[in-house]
C-alpha positions in Angstrom: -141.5 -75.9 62.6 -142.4 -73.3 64.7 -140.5 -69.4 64.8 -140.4 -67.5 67.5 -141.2 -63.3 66.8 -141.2 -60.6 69.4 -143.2 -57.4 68.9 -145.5 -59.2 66.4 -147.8 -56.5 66.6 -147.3 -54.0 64.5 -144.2 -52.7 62.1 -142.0 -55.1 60.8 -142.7 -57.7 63.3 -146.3 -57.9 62.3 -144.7 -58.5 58.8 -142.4 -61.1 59.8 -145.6 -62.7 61.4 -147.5 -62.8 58.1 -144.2 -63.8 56.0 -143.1 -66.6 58.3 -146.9 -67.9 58.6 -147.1 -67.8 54.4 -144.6 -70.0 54.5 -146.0 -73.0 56.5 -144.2 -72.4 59.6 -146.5 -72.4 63.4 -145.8 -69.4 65.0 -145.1 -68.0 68.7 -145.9 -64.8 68.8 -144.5 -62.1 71.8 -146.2 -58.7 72.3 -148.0 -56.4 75.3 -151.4 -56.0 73.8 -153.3 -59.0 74.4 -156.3 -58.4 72.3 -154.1 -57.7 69.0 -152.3 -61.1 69.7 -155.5 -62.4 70.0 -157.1 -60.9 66.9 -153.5 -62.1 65.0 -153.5 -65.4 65.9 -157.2 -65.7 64.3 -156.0 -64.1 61.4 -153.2 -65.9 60.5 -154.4 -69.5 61.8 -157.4 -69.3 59.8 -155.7 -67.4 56.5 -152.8 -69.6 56.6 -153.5 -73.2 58.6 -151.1 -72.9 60.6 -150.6 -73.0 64.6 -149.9 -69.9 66.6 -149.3 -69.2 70.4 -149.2 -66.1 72.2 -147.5 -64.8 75.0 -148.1 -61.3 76.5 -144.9 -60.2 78.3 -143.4 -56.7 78.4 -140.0 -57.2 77.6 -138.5 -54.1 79.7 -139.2 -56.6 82.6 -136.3 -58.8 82.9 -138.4 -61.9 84.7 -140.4 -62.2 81.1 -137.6 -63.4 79.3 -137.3 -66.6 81.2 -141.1 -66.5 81.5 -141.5 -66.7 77.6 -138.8 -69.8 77.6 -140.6 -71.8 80.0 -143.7 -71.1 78.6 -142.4 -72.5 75.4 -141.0 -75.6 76.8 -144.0 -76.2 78.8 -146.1 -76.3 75.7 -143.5 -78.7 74.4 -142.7 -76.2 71.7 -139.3 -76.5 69.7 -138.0 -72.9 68.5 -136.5 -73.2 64.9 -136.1 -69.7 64.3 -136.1 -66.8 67.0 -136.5 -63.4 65.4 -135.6 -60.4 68.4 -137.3 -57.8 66.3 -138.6 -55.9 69.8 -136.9 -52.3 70.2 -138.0 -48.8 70.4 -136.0 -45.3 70.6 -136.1 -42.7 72.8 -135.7 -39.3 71.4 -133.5 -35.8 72.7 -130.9 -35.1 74.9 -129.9 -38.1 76.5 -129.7 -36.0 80.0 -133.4 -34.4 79.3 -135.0 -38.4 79.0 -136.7 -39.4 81.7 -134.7 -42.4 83.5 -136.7 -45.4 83.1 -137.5 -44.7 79.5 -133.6 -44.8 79.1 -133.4 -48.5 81.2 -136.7 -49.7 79.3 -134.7 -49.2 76.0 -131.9 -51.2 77.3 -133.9 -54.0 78.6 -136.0 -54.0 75.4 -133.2 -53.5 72.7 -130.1 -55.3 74.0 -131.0 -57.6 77.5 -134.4 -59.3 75.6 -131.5 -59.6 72.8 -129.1 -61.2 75.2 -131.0 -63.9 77.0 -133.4 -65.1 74.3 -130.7 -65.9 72.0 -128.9 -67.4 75.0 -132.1 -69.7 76.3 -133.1 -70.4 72.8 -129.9 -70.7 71.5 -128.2 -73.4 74.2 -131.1 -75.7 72.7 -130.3 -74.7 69.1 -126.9 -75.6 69.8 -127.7 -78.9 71.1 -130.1 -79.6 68.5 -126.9 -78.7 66.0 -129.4 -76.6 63.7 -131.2 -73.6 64.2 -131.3 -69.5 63.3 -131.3 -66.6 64.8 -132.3 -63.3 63.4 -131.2 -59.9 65.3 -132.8 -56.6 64.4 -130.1 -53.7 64.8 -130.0 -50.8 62.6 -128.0 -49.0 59.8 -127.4 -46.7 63.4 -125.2 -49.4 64.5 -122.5 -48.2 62.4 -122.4 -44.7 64.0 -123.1 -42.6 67.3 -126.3 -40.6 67.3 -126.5 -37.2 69.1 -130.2 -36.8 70.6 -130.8 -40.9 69.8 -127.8 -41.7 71.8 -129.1 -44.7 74.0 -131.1 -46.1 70.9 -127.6 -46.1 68.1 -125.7 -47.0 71.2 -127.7 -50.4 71.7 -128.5 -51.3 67.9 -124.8 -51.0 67.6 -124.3 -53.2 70.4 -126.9 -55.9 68.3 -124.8 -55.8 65.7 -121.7 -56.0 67.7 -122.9 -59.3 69.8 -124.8 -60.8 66.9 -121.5 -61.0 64.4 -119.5 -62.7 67.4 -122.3 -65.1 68.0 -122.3 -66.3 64.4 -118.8 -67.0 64.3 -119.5 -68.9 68.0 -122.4 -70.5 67.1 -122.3 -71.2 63.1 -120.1 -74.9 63.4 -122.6 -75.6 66.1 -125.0 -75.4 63.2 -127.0 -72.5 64.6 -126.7 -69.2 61.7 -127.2 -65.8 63.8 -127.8 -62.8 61.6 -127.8 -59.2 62.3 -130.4 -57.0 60.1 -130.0 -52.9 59.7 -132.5 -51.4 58.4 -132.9 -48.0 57.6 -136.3 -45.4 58.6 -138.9 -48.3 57.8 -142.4 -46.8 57.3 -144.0 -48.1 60.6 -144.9 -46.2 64.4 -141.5 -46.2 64.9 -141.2 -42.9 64.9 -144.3 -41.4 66.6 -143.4 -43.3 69.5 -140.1 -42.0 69.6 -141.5 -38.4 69.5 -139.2 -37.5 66.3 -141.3 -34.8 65.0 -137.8 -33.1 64.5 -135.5 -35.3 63.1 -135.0 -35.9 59.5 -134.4 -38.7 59.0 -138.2 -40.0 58.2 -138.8 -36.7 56.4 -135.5 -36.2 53.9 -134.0 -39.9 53.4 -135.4 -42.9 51.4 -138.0 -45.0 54.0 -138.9 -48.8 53.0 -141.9 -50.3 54.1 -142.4 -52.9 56.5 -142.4 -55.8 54.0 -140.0 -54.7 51.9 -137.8 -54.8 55.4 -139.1 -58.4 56.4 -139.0 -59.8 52.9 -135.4 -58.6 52.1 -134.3 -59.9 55.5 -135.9 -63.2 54.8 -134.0 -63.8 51.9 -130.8 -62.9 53.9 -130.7 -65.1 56.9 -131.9 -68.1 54.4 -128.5 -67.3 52.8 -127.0 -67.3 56.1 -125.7 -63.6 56.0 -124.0 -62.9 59.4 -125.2 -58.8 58.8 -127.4 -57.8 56.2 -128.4 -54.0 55.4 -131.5 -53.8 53.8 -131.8 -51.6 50.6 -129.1 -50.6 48.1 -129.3 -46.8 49.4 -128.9 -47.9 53.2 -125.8 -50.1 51.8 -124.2 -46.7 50.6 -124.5 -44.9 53.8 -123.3 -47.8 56.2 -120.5 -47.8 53.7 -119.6 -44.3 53.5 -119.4 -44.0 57.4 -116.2 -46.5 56.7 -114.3 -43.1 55.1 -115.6 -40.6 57.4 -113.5 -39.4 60.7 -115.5 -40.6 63.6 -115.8 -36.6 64.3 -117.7 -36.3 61.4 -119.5 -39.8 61.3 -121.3 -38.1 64.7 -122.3 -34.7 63.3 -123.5 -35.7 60.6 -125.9 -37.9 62.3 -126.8 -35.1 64.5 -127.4 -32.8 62.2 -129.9 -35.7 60.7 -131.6 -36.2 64.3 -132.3 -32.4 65.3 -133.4 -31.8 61.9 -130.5 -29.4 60.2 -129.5 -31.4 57.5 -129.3 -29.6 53.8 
């Protein structure tokens, strides 16, 4: 059986690499930097005895998402599991960001999304058994002042992935939507959130915890899963909050006001 990760890596994708190899399955792994693909596939082939493939692609570049699929089939590779876990956030004033970091995000965080599970998925569908495993956010259930772009697309993961599991689940395919809250990885250095309290003032799970819980989830065919009882609480509160307040709060958490 083999499962397909993107940003393998580092973060919670590098988890999901480890977790996924533990458990028996062969592995194709999706990420930029060559020579830690490289150095990962060593790792986990010789740790665990298992099979792994890599494929360097940059997934801001639309072309690489039919790249990875043929690459797959021509290695007559059969996806079991694909796990979108690729995403990154930009950070400020939407307006102040330069342009292509803005398009990069949505190629990344919602078009990778899009066609993967569609490629993949066609063949899951056919196949009448298969899973699919989108990483949004617990900032899918609000808008985020100063991470606009970033809340706006994990919100749209969540969106697409709950329609594709009804869509998909008598087909025998199970797509599941994963919201994490701040996860203890680079996450935030890339994003430049030196500001923003949200790593500094609420509760941050580690990578495994994230990729363990999550495991657990899809297995039990969860069509959205938040990860972490205190994450739970705040996707539920935003249910009785006015959307005015829903948004200022999460500002107030981004620019880094908060009490």
């Amino acid at each position: 059986m083999y499962t397909l990760i993107t940003g393998t890596t580092s973060g919670i994708g590098k988890e999901f690499a480890e977790l996924f190899a533990k458990k028996g399955y062969n592995l194709v792994t999706v990420a930029m930097n060559e020579e830690k693909l490289k150095e990962q596939k060593q790792t986990l082939e010789s740790k665990y005895n298992i099979s792994v493939k890599y494929i360097v692609k940059d997934l801001s570049i639309e072309e690489s998402y039919s790249e990875i699929y043929n690459e797959v089939k021509v290695s007559n590779i059969e996806i079991d599991i694909l796990i979108n876990n690729a995403g990154f956030a930009t950070y400020g004033n939407y307006i102040d960001v330069e342009w292509q970091k803005q398009k990069n995000l949505a190629m990344v965080n919602m078009m990778a999304v899009m066609q993967l599970s569609y490629m993949f998925g066609k063949d899951m569908a056919k196949r009448k058994s298969g899973r699919i495993m989108n990483i949004a956010s617990i900032a899918s259930f609000e808008p985020g002042p100063f991470m606009t772009m970033y809340y706006a697309s994990k919100a749209f993961v969540r969106s697409f992935s709950e329609g594709l599991h009804e869509e998909l689940k008598d087909q025998g395919v199970i797509v599941t939507a994963i919201c994490p809250g701040p996860t203890k990885t680079k996450f935030e250095e890339r994003a430049s959130m030196k500001k923003s309290y949200m790593f500094k003032k609420m509760k941050v799970d580690t990578a495994k915890e994230v990729a363990e819980k999550s495991y657990k989830a899809m297995m039990k065919n969860k069509a959205v899963y938040v990860v972490g009882f205190h994450n739970k609480l705040i996707a539920f509160a935003t249910r009785f909050g006015s959307l005015k307040l829903n948004r200022k709060v999460a500002k107030k958490i981004n620019i880094g006001t908060a009490k």
